[in-house]
C-alpha positions in Angstrom: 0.0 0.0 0.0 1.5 3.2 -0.9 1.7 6.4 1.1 -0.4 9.2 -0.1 2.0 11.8 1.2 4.7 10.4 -0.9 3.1 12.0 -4.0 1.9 15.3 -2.7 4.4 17.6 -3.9 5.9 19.5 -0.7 5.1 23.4 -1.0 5.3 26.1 0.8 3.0 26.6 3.7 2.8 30.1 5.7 1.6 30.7 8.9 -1.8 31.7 9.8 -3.1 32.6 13.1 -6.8 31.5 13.2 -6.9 31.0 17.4 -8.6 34.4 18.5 -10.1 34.9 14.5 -13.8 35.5 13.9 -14.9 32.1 13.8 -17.3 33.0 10.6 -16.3 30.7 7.9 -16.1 33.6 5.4 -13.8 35.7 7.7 -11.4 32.9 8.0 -11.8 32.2 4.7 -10.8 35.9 3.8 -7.9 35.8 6.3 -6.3 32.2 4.4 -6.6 33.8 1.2 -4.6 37.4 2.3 -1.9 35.2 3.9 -1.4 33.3 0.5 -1.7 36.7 -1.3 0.7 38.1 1.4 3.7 35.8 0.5 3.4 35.8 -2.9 1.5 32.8 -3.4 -1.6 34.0 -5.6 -2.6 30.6 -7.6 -2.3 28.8 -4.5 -4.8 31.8 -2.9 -6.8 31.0 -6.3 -7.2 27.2 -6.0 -8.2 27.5 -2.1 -10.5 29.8 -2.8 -12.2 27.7 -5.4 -11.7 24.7 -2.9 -13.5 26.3 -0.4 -17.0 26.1 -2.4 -16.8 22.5 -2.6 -16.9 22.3 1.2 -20.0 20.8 2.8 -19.0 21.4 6.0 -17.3 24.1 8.5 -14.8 21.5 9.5 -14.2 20.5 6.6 -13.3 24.0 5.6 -11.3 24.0 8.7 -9.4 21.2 7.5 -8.5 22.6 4.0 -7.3 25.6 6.0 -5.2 22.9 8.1 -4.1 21.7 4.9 -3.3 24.6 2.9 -1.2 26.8 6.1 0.0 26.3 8.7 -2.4 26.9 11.9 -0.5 25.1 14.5 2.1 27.7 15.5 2.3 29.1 18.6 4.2 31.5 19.4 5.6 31.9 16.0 7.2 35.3 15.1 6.0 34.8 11.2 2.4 34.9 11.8 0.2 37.0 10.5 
């Protein structure tokens, strides 16, 4: 059985602080999407963006968020 991470090209992943963000999915939406813009990576903001309508979900959302920055840093002097 092969590993799915094995074929997902590694790219860049800024940070994004969504702990104390509106918790409206559009806000954090909005806020993924300037933090992509923000370091330059517009087609990735693109693609997210069109990812985010196929959603069914808020966790779902959440977890293309999860999936597309980086959420989990604490105390990181990048995040925007």
């Amino acid at each position: 059985m092969q590993n799915k991470n094995k074929n997902k090209k590694k790219s860049f992943k800024p940070c994004c602080k969504l702990i104390g963000t509106d918790g409206n999915a559009f806000a954090i939406i909005g806020k993924v999407i300037a933090v992509l813009q923000r370091h330059g990576t517009h087609d990735e903001a693109s693609v997210f963006k069109k990812q985010t309508t196929k959603c069914m979900s808020y966790d779902e959302l959440l977890v293309l968020c999860m999936e597309t920055v980086n959420v989990h840093c604490e105390g990181c002097d990048e995040c925007d």
